[in-house]
N, C-alpha and C positions, 0 to 999 in steps of 0.2 A: 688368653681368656682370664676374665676376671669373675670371683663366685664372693655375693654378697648373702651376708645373714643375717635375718632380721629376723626381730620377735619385739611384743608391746613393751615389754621389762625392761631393753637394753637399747643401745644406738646400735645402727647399721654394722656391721664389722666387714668388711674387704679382703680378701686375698687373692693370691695368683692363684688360678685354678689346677694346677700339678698338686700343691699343697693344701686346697681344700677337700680337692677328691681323696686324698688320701687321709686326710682327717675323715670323711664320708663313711671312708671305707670302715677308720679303726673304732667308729661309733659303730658299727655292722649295718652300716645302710649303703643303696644300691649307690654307685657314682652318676647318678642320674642329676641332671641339673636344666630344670629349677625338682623342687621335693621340700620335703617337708617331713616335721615331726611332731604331731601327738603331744601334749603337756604331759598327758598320761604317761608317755613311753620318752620324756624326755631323761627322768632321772636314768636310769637304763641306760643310754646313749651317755651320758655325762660319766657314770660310773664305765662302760666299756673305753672311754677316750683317756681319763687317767690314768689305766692301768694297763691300756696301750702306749701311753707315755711313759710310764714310767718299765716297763719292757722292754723299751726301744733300743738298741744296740748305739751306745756315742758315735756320733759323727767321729771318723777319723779321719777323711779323708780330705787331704789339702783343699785349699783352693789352687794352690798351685798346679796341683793336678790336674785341675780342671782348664787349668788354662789361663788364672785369674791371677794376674801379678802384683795384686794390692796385698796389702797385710793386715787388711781385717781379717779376725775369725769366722766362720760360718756360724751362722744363727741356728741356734740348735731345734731342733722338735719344740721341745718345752717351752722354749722362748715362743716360738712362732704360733702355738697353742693358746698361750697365754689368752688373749684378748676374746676367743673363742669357746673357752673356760669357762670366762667370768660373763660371757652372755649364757650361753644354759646354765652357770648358776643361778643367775636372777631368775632365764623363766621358771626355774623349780621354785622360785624362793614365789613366785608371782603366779605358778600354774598357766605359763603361757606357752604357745604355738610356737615353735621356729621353723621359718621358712628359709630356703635359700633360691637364688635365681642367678 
């Protein structure tokens, strides 16, 4: 499953949906999908996902572990936040709606 988020401020942003829900969740909104957030209640969500970021426990775990014999690193929370970030920042910066579906 893939969960896209849109708002008037920013382009579409894309993710796998295991990693959107879970971004969902550390905004404290339900893992419902499609939903939506309030311009009013977006700072709120932006402020709860930074500071779920930044409490997040490091990846330590291989990918080897996992089963994956390449030698990239695992892309971290922060990383994978990023692009998700700088969309609620804009709609705070622009007082817009985000949706996702």
């Amino acid at each position: 499953m893939l969960v896209t988020f849109t708002c008037k401020a920013y382009a579409d942003i894309t993710m796998f949906g295991d990693v959107a829900l879970g971004m969902l969740k550390m905004m404290g909104h339900s893992e419902t999908v499609p939903g939506a957030i309030l311009a009013e209640d977006v700072p709120a969500a932006l402020e709860r996902l930074k500071r779920s970021i930044e409490t997040a426990p490091a990846q330590k775990q291989s990918r080897k572990a996992e089963g994956d014999d390449s030698d990239e690193p695992p892309v971290s929370l922060a990383h994978r936040a990023l692009p998700l970030l700088e969309l609620l920042t804009a709609a705070v910066q622009q007082k817009a709606d985000v949706m996702w579906k």
